[in-house]
N, C-alpha and C positions, 0 to 999 in steps of 0.2 A: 465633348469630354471623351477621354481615351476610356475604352472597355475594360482596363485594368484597374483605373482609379473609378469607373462605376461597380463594379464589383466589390470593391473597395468597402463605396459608402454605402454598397446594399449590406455587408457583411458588418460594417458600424453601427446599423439602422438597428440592424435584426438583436444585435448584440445588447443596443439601449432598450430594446423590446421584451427582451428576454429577461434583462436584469431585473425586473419585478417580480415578474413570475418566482423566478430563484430563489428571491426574497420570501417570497411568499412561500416557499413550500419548506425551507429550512425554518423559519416561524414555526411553521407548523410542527413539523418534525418536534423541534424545543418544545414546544405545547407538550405533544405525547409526551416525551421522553420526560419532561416534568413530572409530569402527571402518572407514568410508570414509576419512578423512582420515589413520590410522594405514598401511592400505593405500598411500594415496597417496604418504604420506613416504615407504613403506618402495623401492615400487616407485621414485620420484623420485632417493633417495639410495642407497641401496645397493645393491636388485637386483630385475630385472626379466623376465618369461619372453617368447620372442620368437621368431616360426615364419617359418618358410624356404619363400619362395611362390614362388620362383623358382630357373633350372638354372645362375644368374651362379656360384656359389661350386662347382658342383661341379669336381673328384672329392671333396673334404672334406665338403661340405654335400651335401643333396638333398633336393628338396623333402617336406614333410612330417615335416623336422626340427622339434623343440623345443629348446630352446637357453634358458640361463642366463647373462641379460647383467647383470654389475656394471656399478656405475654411478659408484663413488669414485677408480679407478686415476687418472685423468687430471683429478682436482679435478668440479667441476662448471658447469655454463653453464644456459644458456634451455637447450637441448637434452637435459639431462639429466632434466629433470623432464616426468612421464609429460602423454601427449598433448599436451606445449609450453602448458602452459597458463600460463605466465610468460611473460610480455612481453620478447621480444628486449632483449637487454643483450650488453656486447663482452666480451670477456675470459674469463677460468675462476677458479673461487675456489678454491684451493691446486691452481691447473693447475700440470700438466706433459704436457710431450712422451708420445705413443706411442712404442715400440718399433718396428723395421721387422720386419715378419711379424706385428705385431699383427693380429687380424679384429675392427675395429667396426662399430658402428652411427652410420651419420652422416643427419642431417636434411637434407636436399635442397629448398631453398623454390623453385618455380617458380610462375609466373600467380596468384602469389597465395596458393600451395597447398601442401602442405607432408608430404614423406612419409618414411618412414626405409628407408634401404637398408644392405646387410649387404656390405663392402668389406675388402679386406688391405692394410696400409700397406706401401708397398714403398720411395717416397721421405720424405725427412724436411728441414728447411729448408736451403739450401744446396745438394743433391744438382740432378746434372743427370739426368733420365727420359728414355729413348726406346725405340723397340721399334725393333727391326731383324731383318725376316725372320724375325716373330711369337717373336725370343726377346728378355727384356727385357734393359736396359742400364741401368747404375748411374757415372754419372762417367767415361762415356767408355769403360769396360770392361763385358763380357760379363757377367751375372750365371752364375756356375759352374753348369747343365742337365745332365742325367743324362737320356737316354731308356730309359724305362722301357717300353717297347712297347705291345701293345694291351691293355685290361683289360675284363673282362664286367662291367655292372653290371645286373640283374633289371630288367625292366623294368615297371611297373606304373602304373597311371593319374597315380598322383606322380611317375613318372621315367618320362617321356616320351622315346624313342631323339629325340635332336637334327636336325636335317635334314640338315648336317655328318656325321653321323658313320656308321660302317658298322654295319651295321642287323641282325639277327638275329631270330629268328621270336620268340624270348622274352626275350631278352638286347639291350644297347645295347654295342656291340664298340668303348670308345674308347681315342682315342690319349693317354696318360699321361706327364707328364716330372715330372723332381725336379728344383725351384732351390732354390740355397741363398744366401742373403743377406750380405753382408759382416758377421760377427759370427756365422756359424755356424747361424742359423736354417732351415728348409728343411721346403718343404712341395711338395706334388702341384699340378700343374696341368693343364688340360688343352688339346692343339691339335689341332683337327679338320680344319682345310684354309686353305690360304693365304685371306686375308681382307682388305680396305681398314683393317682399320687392325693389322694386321701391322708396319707402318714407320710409322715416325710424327718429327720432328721433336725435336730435341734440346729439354726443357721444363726451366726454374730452376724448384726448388720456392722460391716466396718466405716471408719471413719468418712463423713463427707460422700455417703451413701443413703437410700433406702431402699425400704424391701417393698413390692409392690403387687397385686393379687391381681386377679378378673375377678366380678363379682358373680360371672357363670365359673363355680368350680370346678367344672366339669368339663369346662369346654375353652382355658385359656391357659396360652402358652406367656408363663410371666416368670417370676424371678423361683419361680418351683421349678423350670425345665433350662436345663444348659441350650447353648446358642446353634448348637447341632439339632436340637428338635424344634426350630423355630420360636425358640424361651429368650428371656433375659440374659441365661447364666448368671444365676442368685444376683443379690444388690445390684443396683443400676447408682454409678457415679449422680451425684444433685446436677453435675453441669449437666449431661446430657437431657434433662428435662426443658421441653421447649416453650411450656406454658399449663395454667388453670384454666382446665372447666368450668366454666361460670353457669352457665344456663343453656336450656333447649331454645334453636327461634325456631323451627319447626319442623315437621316430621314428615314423610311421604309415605305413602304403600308402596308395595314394588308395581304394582301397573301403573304408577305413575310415567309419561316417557319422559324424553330429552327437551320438549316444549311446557314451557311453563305455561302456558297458556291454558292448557291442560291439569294444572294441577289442583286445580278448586276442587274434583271429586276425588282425590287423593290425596288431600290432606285426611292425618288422624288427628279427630279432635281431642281437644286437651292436653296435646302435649307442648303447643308453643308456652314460651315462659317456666318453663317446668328447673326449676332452682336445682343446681347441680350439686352445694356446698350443704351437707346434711348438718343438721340443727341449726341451720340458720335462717 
């Protein structure tokens, strides 16, 4: 046989040898790539896991929560699909209105930039918002406060004692109140010490908007601070809301590290399951 045509059928051989293989790794590929985009929907349209990096939601949150956010209550938008990877559009497809006392997740776009924060609806379109003498107002009336005195929360590298607040050699000693919302909802909040934005200006929530608080007074930038101080800039549009807080699945301490394997002594008990939706 001439060296050309054995070359040939070594280069045929190799070719029928190889075409398995090929097979086999584009397979695979499909698999993932399935299984990526299964993921995506799932996370996009239903439900999504989503951690508490900051002290804006406490006494209910704190940092080194995990938390289970649905993503169908309120229809869906650009914002509801993971990492925003949809191109900005108006409206919600089978939207509807939040609940007041609802806690979502809203997209906040600044410089360009685009991050999610974890907020309580407390206004709804229509309502007039203002804080007077750090307790909130609803339409001109008081929203109904309970003080609830001082409370110890552990303190650990995830719960950082506030600079506000009074301070304890191992404990964070804060000041606690209960509001309750017109329609009976009520939840914890908390007030460290008189603050600039304690009083604030009587605000219309405009149409196909709400108005949205932290439930650290004291320590959250929300629809009280324009988009220059790391705020809302009053009302946040309903589309940009990407999902409800449903519940805690579980909580860490800050010594917990990057190995879960590790994390049996940094879990804090009691808070997995911890129901996000008050009065219910």
């Amino acid at each position: 046989m001439a060296p050309g045509n054995a070359n040939g059928l070594v280069a045929a051989m190799n070719d029928i040898l190889e075409a398995p293989r090929r097979t086999k790794w584009v397979a695979e590929i499909r698999i993932w790539a399935g299984l990526a985009l299964l993921v995506l929907g799932f996370h996009s349209l239903v439900a999504k896991p989503f951690y508490i990096p900051s002290e804006s939601m406490m006494p209910g949150l704190l940092v080194g929560d995990r938390l289970l956010v649905s993503k169908y209550p309120y229809g869906w938008s650009y914002a509801s699909a993971s990492f925003h990877l949809l191109p900005f559009f108006h409206g919600r497809l089978f939207g509807r209105l939040p609940e007041r006392g609802d806690i979502v997740i809203v997209s906040r776009t600044a410089d360009g930039e685009s991050e999610d924060l974890i907020k309580r609806v407390v206004g709804l379109p229509g309502d007039t918002v203002r804080m007077v003498r750090g307790r909130l107002w609803l339409n001109g009336e008081p929203v109904p406060t309970m003080d609830l005195g001082y409370r110890s929360f552990r303190a650990d590298s995830n719960l950082r004692c506030p600079p506000l607040s009074d301070r304890g050699q191992a404990n964070c000693r804060l000041h606690v109140l209960r509001e309750t919302l017109p329609g009976g909802r009520s939840y914890e909040v908390l007030d460290l010490a008189p603050t600039r934005q304690d009083d604030t200006a009587p605000y219309k929530v405009p149409a196909g908007h709400v108005f949205l608080l932290g439930d650290n007074r004291d320590n959250s930038a929300d629809s009280r601070f324009p988009l220059a101080s790391a705020g809302l800039g009053g009302a946040v549009p309903v589309e940009a809301i990407g999902g409800r807080a449903e519940f805690v699945t579980f909580s860490l301490k800050g010594e917990a590290s990057w190995n879960p394997t590790t994390w049996f002594a940094d879990f804090r008990s009691g808070r997995s399951g911890v129901s996000l939706r008050p009065g219910e």
